[in-house]
ZAMARGU-4260 file (C-alpha; in steps of 0.2 Angstrom, whole numbers, plus 5000, padded with zeros to 4 digits):
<rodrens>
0) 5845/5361/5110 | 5853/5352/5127 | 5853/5370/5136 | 5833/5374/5129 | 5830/5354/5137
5) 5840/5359/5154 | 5831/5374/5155 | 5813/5367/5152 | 5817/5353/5165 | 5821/5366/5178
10) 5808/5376/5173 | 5797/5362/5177 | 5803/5356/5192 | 5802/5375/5201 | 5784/5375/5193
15) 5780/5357/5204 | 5789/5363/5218 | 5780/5380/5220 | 5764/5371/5213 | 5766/5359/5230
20) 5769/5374/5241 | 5754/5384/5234 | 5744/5370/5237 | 5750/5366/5255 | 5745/5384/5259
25) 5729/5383/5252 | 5723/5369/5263 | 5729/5376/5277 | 5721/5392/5272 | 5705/5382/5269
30) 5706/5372/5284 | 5708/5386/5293 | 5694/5396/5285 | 5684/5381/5290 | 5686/5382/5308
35) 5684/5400/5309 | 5666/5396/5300 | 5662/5383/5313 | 5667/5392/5327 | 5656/5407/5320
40) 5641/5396/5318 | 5644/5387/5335 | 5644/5408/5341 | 5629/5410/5332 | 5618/5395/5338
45) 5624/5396/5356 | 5616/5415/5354 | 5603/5411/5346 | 5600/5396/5360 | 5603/5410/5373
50) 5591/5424/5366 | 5578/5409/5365 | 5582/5405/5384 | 5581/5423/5389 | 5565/5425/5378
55) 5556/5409/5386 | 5564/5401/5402 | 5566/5410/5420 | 5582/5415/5422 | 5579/5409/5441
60) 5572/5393/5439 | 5576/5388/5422 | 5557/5386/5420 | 5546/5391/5406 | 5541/5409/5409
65) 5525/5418/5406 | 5528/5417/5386 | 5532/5402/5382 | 5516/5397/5399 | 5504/5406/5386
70) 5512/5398/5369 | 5512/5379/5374 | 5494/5383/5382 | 5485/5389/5367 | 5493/5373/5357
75) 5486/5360/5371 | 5467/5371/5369 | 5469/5366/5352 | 5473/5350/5353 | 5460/5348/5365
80) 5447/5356/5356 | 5453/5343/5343 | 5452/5328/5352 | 5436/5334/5363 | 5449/5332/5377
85) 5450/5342/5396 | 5466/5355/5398 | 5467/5361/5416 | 5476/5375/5423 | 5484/5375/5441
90) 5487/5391/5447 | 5500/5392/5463 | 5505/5404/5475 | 5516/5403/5492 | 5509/5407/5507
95) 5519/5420/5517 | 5534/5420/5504 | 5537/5439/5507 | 5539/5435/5527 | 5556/5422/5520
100) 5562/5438/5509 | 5558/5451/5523 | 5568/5439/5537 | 5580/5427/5527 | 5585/5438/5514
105) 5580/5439/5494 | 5596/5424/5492 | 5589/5412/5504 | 5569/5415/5495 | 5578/5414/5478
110) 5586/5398/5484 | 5569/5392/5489 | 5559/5396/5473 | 5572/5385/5464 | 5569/5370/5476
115) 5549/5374/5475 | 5553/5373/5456 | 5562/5357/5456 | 5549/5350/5468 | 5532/5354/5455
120) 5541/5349/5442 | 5545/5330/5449 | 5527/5330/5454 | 5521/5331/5434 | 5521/5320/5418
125) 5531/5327/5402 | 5519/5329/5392 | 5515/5343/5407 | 5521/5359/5406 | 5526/5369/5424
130) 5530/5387/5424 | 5535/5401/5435 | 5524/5418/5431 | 5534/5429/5442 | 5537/5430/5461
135) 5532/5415/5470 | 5519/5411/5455 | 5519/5397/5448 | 5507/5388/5434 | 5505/5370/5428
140) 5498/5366/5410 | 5491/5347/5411 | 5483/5341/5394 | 5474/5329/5387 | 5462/5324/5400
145) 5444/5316/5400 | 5439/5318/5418 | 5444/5331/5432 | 5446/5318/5445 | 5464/5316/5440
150) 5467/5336/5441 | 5462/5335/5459 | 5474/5320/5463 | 5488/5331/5455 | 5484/5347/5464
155) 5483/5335/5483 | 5500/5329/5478 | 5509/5344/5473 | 5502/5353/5490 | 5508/5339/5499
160) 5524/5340/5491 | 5527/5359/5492 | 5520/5355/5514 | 5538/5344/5518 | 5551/5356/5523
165) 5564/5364/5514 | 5583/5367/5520 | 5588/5384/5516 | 5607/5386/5521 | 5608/5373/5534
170) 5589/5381/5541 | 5574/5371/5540 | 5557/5381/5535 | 5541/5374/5532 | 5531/5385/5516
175) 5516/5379/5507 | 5505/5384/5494 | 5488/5389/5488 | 5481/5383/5474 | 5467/5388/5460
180) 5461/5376/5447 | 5454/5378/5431 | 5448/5370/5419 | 5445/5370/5398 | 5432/5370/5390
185) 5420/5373/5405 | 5429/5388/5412 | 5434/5395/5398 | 5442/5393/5380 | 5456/5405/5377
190) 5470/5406/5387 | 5469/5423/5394 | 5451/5417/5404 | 5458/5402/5409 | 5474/5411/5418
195) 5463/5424/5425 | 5451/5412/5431 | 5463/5400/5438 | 5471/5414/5448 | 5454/5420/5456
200) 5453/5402/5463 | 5471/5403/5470 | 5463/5419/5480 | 5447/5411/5486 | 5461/5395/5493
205) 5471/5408/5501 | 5453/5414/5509 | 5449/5397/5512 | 5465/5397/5526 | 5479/5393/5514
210) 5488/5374/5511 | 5473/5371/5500 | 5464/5372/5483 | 5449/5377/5476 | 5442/5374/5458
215) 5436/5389/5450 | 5418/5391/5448 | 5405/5403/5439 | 5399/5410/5457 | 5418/5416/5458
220) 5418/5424/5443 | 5403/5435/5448 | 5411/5439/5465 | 5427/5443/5456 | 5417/5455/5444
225) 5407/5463/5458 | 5426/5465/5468 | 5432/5474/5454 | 5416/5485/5452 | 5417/5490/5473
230) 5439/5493/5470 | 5434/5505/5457 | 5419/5512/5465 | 5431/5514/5482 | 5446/5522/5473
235) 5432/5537/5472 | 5423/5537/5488 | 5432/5551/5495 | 5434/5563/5482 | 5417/5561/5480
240) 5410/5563/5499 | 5402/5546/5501 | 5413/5540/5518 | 5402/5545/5534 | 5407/5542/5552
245) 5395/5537/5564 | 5399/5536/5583 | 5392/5525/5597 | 5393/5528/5614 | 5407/5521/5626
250) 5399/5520/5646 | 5408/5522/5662 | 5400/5506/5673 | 5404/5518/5690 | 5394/5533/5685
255) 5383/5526/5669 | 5388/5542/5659 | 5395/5542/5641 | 5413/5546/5643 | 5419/5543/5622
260) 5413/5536/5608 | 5420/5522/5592 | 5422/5533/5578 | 5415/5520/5566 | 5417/5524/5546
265) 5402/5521/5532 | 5401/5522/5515 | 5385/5529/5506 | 5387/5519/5492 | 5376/5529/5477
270) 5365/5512/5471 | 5371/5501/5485 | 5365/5512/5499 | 5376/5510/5515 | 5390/5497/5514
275) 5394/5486/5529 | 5414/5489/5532 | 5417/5469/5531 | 5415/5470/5515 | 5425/5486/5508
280) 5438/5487/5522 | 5446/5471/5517 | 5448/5478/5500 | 5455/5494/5506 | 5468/5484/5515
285) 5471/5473/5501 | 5474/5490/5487 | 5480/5502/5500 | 5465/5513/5500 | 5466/5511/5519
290) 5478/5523/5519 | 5470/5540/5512 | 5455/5534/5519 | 5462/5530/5537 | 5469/5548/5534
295) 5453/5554/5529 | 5444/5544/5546 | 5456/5551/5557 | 5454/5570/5552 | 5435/5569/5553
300) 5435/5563/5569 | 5447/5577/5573 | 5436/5591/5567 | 5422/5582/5576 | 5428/5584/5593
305) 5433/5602/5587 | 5413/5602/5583 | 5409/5595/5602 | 5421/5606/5609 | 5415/5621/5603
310) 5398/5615/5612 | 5403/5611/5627 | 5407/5594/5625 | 5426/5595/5629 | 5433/5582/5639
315) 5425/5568/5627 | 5436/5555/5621 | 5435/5548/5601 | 5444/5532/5599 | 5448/5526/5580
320) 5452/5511/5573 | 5470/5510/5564 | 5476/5496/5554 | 5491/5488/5553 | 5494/5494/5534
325) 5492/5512/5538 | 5506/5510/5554 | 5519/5503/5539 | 5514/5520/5528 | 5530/5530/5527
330) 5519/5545/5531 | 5508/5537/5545 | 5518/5549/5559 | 5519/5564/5550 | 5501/5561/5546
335) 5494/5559/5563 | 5504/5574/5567 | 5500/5586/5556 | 5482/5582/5559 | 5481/5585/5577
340) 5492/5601/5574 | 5478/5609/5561 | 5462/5604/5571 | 5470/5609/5587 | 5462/5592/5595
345) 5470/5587/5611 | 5480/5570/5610 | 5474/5566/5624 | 5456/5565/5620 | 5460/5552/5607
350) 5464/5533/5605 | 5470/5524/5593 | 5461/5506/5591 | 5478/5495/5585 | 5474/5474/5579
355) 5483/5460/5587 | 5489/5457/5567 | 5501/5473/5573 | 5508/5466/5587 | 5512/5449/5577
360) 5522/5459/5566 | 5538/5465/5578 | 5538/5480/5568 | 5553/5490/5578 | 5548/5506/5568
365) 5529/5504/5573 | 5533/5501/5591 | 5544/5519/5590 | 5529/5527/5583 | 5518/5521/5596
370) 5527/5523/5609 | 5532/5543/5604 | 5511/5545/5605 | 5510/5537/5620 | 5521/5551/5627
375) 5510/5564/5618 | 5498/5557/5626 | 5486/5547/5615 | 5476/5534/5624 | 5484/5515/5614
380) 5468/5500/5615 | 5471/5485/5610 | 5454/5479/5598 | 5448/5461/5599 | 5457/5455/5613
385) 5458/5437/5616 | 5451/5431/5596 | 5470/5430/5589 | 5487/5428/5599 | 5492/5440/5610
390) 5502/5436/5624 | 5508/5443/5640 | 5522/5446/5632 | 5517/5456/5619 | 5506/5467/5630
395) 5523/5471/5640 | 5531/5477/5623 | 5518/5486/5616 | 5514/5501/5626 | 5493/5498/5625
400) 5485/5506/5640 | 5466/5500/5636 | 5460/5482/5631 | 5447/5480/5623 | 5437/5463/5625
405) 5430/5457/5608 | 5413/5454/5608 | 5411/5437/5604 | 5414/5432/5622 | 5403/5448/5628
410) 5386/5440/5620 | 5391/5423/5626 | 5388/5429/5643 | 5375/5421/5652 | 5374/5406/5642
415) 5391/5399/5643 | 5403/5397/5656 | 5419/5397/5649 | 5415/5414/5640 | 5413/5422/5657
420) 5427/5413/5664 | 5439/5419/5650 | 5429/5437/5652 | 5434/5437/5670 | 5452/5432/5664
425) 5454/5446/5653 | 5447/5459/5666 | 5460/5453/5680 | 5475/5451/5666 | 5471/5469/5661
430) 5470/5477/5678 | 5487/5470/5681 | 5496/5478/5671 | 5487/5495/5676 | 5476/5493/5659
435) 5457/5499/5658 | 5445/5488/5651 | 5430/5492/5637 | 5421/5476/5633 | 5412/5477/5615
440) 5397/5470/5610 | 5383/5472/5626 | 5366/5468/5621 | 5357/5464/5639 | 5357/5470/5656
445) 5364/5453/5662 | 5379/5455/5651 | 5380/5473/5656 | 5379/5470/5676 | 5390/5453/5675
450) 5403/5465/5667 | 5401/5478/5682 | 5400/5466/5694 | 5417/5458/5689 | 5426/5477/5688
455) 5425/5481/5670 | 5429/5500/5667 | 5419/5503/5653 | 5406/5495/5638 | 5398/5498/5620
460) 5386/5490/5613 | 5367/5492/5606 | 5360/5488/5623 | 5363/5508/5626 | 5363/5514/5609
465) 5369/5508/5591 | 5384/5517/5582 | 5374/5537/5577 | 5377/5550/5566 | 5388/5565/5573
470) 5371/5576/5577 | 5361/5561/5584 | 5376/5557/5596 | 5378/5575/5603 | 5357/5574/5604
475) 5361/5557/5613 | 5372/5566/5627 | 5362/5580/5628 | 5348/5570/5632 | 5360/5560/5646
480) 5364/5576/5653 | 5345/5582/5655 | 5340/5565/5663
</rodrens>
């Protein structure tokens, strides 16, 4: 009975010792489990919290992106349909940012969109929302409003905010923006039309000369509409043969004789009837239609003298107007190249009309280009001269051997002084740097003989005849010839 009592005891005792141990290990094991658990869940949120960044903020900026724009806009349309309230939409763009990539580098224009960001976003309430789109686009959501008064006090201030200058890297730029308004419900009343009609405001402030805004308005909805009608219509204006080229007459002043002509292009529009190039040019530049259709402009004229040539009409010269869009084409060598090599046209016999918008750029490949034709042989005018910014300097590094006086000072002659005098200018500055001189634009014999008088080469205009169709200009120097 004493050895069963011993044994029971000790039999007790091991069973409270292991008992202890088991249940040591078992919070620890629990414990242990535990934070594993957390640690998993803090995994899981902290993805789940990245995902959500990824899925609604900028990386860039840390702003709300174009999701998360389009969500917290169609809850404050709601609300204000609600509470019969205002919701207006700014839409911003800034001016020349491409020019801060193309010079500074993408790293110095990333650094500038974040301090752009930082600067809208100190510019708002709360309750408003600021979000980059893409790019150098940026939008603001500002609710709850009963008058559009405070909408334009916003947009003044956030220009003038974006107007101070920012320090990139020790380097102090000045960048500012353009802005387009829009506002619900008397703009639109989804999301979708509001964006889009705030960002055809933006457009008509970057017309309007930048640094400024504009609030959207019906009338720019109907120009928007009729825009996108003429891009369309455009995109098939070759393949369907509606691009014409007339040509108007360039006289020597020494001998009065037509020595070239301004190959100037048309369209035929089928209901329109014949569109004036200001308004379809811009948009060619603005799409890059200008390409093909430059293409298209300068083969024509090709042919043509091929045509003249063929009649007798040999040493004519056609000058044709190049854009500064087509010069930055990867193909634009190649292209003027193979053109003059298939119409066997003399380089000579051509010029290429080139903007001062060319010269602005620096462009070390265009100035190559222009300066390999030059040796070929093709005449280089400089259009327009004296509306933009030319310089002496400029006119030394470009190798331009015509200038060609804009005609905004040719009509001015014989009413206003300074006109002449700046005419005058440009006629001695030209013959200078051994450079003949057309002036644009003659419409009276006083502007013709004041020209003449002061030793201008060469001038066009409708005093002598307005830009012709290809038969009507060869029946005008037929009829030259026979008087």
């Amino acid at each position: 009975m004493y050895t069963f009592r011993r044994r029971r005891k000790k039999r007790d005792t091991l069973l409270h010792r292991y008992g202890s141990q088991m249940g040591r290990i078992s919070a620890e094991t629990a414990r242990a489990a535990l934070k594993e658990t957390q640690a998993a869940n803090r995994a899981i949120r902290e993805g789940e919290e990245k995902l959500r960044m990824q899925a609604n903020y900028d990386s860039l900026t840390k702003l709300p992106n174009r999701t998360l724009f389009m969500d917290r806009l169609s809850h404050a349309l709601s609300r204000g349909r609600r509470d019969k309230s205002q919701v207006a939409v700014l839409f911003f763009d800034l001016d020349r940012f491409k020019k801060v990539n193309d010079t500074l580098g993408h790293n110095a224009g990333d650094k500038l969109l974040q301090q752009a960001a930082r600067r809208l976003t100190d510019c708002v309430r709360e309750t408003d929302t600021v979000a980059r789109l893409g790019g150098d686009e940026f939008t603001v959501i500002l609710p709850d409003l009963h008058n559009t008064h405070n909408t334009e006090l916003v947009g003044r201030k956030l220009l003038q905010r974006l107007a101070e200058p920012f320090v990139i890297d020790g380097a102090e730029m000045l960048v500012t923006g353009s802005l387009g308004i829009t506002v619900f419900p008397d703009d639109g009343e989804d999301a979708e039309t509001l964006l889009k009609n705030a960002d055809t405001a933006m457009y008509k402030s970057k017309e309007g000369g930048r640094n400024t805004f504009r609030f959207f308005t019906a009338k720019m909805n109907a120009e928007a509409l009729e825009y996108l009608e003429l891009e369309n219509a455009l995109r098939h204006a070759i393949e369907r043969e509606q691009f014409i080229l007339h040509y108007q007459p360039i006289i020597d002043l020494k001998t009065g004789r037509v020595t070239s002509a301004e190959a100037l292009l048309r369209w035929d529009h089928p209901e329109r009837g014949i569109v004036a190039p200001a308004e379809f040019i811009p948009l060619a530049e603005d799409t890059g239609m200008i390409v093909p259709i430059g293409e298209w402009v300068f083969r024509t004229a090709c042919d043509q003298m091929k045509t003249w040539r063929d009649i007798g009409l040999s040493s004519l010269h056609v000058s044709v107007n190049l854009s500064a869009r087509q010069s930055r084409d990867i193909s634009f060598k190649d292209m003027i190249h193979r053109i003059l090599k298939e119409t066997g046209a003399d380089p000579k016999n051509i010029t290429l009309e080139i903007t001062e918008s060319l010269f602005m750029e620096e462009d070390h490949r265009t100035l190559a280009i222009l300066s390999e034709f030059r040796t070929m042989g093709i005449n280089l005018s400089l259009d327009d001269f004296g509306t933009g910014y030319s310089s002496l300097g400029y006119l030394k590094r470009f190798p331009v051997n015509i200038l060609k006086i804009d005609r905004s000072f040719v009509v001015d002659i014989g009413k206003d002084t300074e006109s002449q005098g700046l005419v005058e200018a440009i006629i001695t500055l030209a013959h200078s740097q051994n450079m003949k001189v057309i002036a644009e634009g003659a419409e009276t014999e006083e502007q013709v003989e004041f020209l003449r008088s002061r030793g201008c080469d060469e001038v066009q205009g409708f005093y002598f005849s307005r830009p012709l169709p290809a038969e009507e200009f060869a029946a005008y120097i037929s009829a030259q010839a026979a008087a």
